[in-house]
C-alpha positions as CSV (number, residue, x, y, z in Angstrom):
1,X,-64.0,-49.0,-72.1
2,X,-60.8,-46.6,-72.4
3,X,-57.9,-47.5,-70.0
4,X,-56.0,-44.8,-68.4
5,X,-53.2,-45.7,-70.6
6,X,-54.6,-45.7,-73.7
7,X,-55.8,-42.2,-73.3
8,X,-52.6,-40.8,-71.9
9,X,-49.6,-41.6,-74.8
10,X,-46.6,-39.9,-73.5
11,X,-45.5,-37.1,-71.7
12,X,-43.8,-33.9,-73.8
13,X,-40.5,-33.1,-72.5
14,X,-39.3,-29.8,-73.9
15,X,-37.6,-26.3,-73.2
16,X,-41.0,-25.1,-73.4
17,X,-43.0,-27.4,-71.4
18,X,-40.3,-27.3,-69.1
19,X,-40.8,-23.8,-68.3
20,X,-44.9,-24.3,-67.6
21,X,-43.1,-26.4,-64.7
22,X,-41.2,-24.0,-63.3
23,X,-41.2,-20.0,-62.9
24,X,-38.1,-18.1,-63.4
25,X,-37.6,-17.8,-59.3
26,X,-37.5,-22.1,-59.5
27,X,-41.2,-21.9,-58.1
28,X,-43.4,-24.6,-59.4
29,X,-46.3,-24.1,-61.1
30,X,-47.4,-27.6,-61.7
31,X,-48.2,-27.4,-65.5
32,X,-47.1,-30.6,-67.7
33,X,-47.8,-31.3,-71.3
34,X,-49.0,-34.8,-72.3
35,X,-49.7,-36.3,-75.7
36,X,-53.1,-37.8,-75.5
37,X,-55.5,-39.9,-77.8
38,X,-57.4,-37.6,-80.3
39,X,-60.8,-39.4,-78.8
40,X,-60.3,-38.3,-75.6
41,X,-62.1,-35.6,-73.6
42,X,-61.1,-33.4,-70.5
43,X,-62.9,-35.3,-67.9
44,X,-61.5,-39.1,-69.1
45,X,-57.9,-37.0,-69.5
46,X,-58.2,-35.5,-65.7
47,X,-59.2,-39.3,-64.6
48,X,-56.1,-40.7,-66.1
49,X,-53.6,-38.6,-64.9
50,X,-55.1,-39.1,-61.0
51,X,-55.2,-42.9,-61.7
52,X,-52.0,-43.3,-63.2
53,X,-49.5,-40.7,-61.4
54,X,-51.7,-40.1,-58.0
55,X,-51.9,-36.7,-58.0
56,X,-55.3,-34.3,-58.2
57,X,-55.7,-32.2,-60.9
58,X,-56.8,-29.0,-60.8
59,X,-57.6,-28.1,-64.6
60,X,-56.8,-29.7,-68.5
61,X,-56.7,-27.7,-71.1
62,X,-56.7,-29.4,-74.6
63,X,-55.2,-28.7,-78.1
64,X,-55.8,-30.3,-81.3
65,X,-52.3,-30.4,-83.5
66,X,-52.8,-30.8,-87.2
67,X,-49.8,-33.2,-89.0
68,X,-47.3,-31.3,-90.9
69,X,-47.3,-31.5,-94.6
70,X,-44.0,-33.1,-95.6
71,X,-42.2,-33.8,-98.7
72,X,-40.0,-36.4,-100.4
73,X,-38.9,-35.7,-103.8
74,X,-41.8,-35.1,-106.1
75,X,-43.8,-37.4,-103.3
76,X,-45.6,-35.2,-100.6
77,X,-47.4,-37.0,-97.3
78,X,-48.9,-35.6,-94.0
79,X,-47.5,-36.2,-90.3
80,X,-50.6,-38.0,-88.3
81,X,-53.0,-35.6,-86.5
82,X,-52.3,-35.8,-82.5
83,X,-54.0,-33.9,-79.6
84,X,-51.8,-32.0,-76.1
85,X,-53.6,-31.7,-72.9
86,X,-51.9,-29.1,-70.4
87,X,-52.5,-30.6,-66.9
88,X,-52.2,-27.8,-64.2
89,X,-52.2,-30.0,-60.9
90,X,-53.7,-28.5,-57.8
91,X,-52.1,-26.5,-54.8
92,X,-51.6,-29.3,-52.6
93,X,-51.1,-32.1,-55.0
94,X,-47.6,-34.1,-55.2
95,X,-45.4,-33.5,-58.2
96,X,-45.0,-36.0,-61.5
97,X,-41.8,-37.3,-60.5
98,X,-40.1,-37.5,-64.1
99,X,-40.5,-33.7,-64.9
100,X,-38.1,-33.3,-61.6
101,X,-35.0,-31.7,-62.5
């Protein structure tokens, strides 16, 4: 059994998540960016975010990142593997209160 928790990691706070938040007017669209567990599907993603921050979703789409190949000296490793869902929240849903500006 997968807790909510477990399948969302953390959220992704950046210039460019930021803007799937808001539109250039300051309208929001309700779009955040969470790192999620590479086992986890849409449907167990869109149940975790409505049991954890209360809201109802109205769509997840999912992308799988591949680690970056990086090098030390003559020594050369790979980044872990992680997976982004983009949850778009529906039209008369409450907002995620720590993307707030």
């Amino acid at each position: 059994m997968k807790f909510a928790h477990d399948i969302i990691r953390k959220p992704i706070i950046s210039e460019r998540s930021m803007e799937a938040v808001f539109d250039r007017e300051g309208n929001e669209i309700k779009k955040y960016t969470f790192e999620v567990a590479t086992s986890a599907n849409k449907v167990e993603i869109k149940k975790a975010v409505e049991e954890i921050f209360g809201v109802k979703v109205a769509d997840v789409n999912t992308i799988n990142v591949t680690g970056k190949l990086k090098r030390m000296g003559r020594y050369e490793g790979r980044r872990a593997s992680s997976k982004k869902a983009i949850v778009t929240l529906a039209k008369g849903s409450k907002t995620i209160e720590f993307f707030d500006m």
